[in-house]
C-alpha positions as CSV (number, residue, x, y, z in Angstrom):
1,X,44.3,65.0,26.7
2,X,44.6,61.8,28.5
3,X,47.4,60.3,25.8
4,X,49.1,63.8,26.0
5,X,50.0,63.5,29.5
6,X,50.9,60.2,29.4
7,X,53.1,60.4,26.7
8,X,54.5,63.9,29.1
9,X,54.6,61.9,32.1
10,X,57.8,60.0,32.2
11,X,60.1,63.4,30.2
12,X,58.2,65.5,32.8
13,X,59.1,63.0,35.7
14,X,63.2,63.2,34.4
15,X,63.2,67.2,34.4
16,X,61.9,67.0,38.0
17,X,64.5,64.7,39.0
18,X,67.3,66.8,37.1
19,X,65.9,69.9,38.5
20,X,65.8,69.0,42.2
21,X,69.4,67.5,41.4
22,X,70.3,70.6,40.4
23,X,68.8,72.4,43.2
24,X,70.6,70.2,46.1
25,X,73.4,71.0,44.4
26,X,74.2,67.6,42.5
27,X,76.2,67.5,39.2
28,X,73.8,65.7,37.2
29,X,75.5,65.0,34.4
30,X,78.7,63.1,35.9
31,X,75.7,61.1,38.0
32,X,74.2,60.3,34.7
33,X,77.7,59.0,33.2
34,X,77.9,57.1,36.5
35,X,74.4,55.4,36.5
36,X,75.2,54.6,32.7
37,X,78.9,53.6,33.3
38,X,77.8,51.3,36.3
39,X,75.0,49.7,33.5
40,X,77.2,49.3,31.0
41,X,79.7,46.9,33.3
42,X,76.4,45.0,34.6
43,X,75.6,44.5,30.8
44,X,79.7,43.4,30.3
45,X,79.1,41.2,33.5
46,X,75.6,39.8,32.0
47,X,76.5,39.5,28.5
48,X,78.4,36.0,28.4
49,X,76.0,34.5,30.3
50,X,73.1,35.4,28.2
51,X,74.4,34.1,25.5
52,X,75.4,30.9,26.2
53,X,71.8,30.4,27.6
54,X,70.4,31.8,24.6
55,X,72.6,29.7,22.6
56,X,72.4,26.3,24.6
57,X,68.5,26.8,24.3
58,X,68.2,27.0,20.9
59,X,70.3,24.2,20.8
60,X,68.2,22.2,22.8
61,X,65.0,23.4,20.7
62,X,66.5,22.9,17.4
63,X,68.0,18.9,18.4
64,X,64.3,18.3,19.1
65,X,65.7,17.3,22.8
66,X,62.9,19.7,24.6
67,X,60.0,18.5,22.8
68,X,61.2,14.8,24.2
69,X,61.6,15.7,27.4
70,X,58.2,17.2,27.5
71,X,56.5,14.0,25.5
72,X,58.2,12.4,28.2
73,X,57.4,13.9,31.4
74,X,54.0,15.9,30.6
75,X,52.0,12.8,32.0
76,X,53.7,12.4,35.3
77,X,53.8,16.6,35.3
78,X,50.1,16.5,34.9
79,X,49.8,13.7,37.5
80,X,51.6,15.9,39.9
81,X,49.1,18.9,38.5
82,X,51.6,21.5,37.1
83,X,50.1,23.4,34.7
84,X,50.4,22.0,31.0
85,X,51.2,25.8,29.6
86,X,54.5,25.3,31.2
87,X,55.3,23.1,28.9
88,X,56.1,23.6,25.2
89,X,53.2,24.0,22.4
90,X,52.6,20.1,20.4
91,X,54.1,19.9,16.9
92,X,50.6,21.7,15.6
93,X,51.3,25.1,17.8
94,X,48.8,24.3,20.2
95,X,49.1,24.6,24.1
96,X,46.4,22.8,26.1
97,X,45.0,25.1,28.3
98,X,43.8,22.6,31.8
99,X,43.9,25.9,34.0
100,X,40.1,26.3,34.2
101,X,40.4,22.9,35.4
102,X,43.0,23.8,38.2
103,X,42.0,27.0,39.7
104,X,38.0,27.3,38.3
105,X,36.1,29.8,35.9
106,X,38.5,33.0,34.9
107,X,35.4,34.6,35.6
108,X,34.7,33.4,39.2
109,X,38.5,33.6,39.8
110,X,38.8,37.8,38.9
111,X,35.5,38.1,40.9
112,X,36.6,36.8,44.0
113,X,40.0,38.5,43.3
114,X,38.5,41.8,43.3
115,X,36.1,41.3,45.9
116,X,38.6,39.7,48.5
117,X,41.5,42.3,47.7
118,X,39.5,45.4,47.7
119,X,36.6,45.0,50.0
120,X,38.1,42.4,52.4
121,X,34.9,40.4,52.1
122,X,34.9,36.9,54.1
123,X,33.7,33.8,52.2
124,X,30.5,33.6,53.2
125,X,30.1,37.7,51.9
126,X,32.4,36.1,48.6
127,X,29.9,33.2,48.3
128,X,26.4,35.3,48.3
129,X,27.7,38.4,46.0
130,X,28.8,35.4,43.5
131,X,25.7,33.5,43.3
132,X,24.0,37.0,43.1
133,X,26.1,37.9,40.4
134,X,26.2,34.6,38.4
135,X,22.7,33.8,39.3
136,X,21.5,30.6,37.0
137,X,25.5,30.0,35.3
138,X,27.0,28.8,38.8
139,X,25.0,27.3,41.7
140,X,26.3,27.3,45.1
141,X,28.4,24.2,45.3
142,X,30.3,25.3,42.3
143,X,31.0,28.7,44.0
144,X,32.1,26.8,47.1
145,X,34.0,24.5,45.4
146,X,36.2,27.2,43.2
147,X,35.7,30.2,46.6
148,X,37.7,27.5,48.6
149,X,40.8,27.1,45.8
150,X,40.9,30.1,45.4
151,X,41.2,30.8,49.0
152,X,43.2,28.1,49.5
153,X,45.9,29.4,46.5
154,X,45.5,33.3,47.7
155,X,47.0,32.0,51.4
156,X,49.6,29.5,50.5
157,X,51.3,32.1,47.9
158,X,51.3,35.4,50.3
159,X,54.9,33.8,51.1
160,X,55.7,35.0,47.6
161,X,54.2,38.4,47.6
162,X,56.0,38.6,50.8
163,X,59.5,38.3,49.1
164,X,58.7,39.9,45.8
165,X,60.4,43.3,44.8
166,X,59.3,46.5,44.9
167,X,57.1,46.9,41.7
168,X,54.7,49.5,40.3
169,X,51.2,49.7,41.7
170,X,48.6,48.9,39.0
171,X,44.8,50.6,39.8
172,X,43.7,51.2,43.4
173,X,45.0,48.2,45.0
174,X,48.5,46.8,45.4
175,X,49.3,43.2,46.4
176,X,52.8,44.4,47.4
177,X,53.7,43.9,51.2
178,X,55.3,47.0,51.4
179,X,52.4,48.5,49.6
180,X,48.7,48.3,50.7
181,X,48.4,44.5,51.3
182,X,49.3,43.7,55.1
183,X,49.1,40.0,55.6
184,X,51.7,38.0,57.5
185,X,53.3,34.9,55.0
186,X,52.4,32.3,57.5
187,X,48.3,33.3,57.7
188,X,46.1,30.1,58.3
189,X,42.9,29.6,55.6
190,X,41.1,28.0,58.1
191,X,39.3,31.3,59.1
192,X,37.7,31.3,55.3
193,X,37.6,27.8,54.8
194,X,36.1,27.2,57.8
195,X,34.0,30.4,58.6
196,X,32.0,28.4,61.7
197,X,34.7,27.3,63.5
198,X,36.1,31.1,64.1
199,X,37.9,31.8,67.3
């Protein structure tokens, strides 16, 4: 029943919108040849441009010039710590995967994720329910020690969720600022980090 309606949903969501057109009083099919007509010069607009990238890419790709570039500056990108899965896969395929390394335990990292978007929780409140609910893999310092970059990364990126589009809400809770998250892109960690110096 579930698949039926979802496979419904969108058909069901265009008949609305026609009908309602219709109802206000809107001649739906010259909007639709609008709409379409206005895509169509975006795509004439876009198209150029897309290829060349395309082309100058595989270009690049097929001189061997990115796979230099990347034997060249992955140390000093790593150094700097950006993320080696930015950069191209080694001549066998493979992509070395540091992130673990960077932010901390996938695990740990969708735990206090959840916790801190949908409850609120402070870090102390983070802190216990983790070592509650990864009693005897993580002990305490570990959870401080990944609680705190995770904290640290959630504040210093709300300037980006502040800027970001408007975008479909996924589950109960929305990161969107126009959504369900209120948080102001210049909010100080030191609350978290810091939970006994509070004002």
């Amino acid at each position: 029943m579930a698949e039926l309606v979802t496979a419904m949903l969108v058909p069901m969501i265009l008949c609305a919108v026609a009908l309602y057109a219709c109802w206000k009083g809107i001649d739906v099919y010259a909007a639709l040849i609008r709409g379409a007509g206005g895509g169509l010069d975006i795509l004439a607009h876009i198209a150029p441009s897309l290829v060349a990238l395309l082309t100058a890419v595989y270009m690049l790709r097929a001189s061997g010039a990115v796979e230099l570039l990347a034997g060249l500056l992955g140390p000093l990108l790593e150094r700097v710590g950006l993320s080696p899965e930015l950069l191209p896969p080694d001549a066998n395929g493979k992509i070395a995967q540091k992130t673990e390394e960077k932010i901390g335990p996938y695990e740990l990292h969708d735990f206090f994720l959840y916790h801190f978007v949908r409850f609120g929780f402070d870090r102390e409140k983070l802190a216990l329910l983790a070592e509650k609910a990864f009693d005897g893999r993580y002990d305490r310092p570990t959870i401080d020690r990944w609680l705190t970059e995770f904290l640290r990364r959630f504040f210093i990126s709300q300037f980006k969720r502040s800027c970001i589009p408007d975008s479909p809400k996924v589950g109960s809770v929305s990161l969107s600022p126009r959504g369900d998250w209120r948080m102001p892109s210049d909010a100080a960690m030191q609350a978290f980090l810091q939970p006994d110096e509070r004002i």
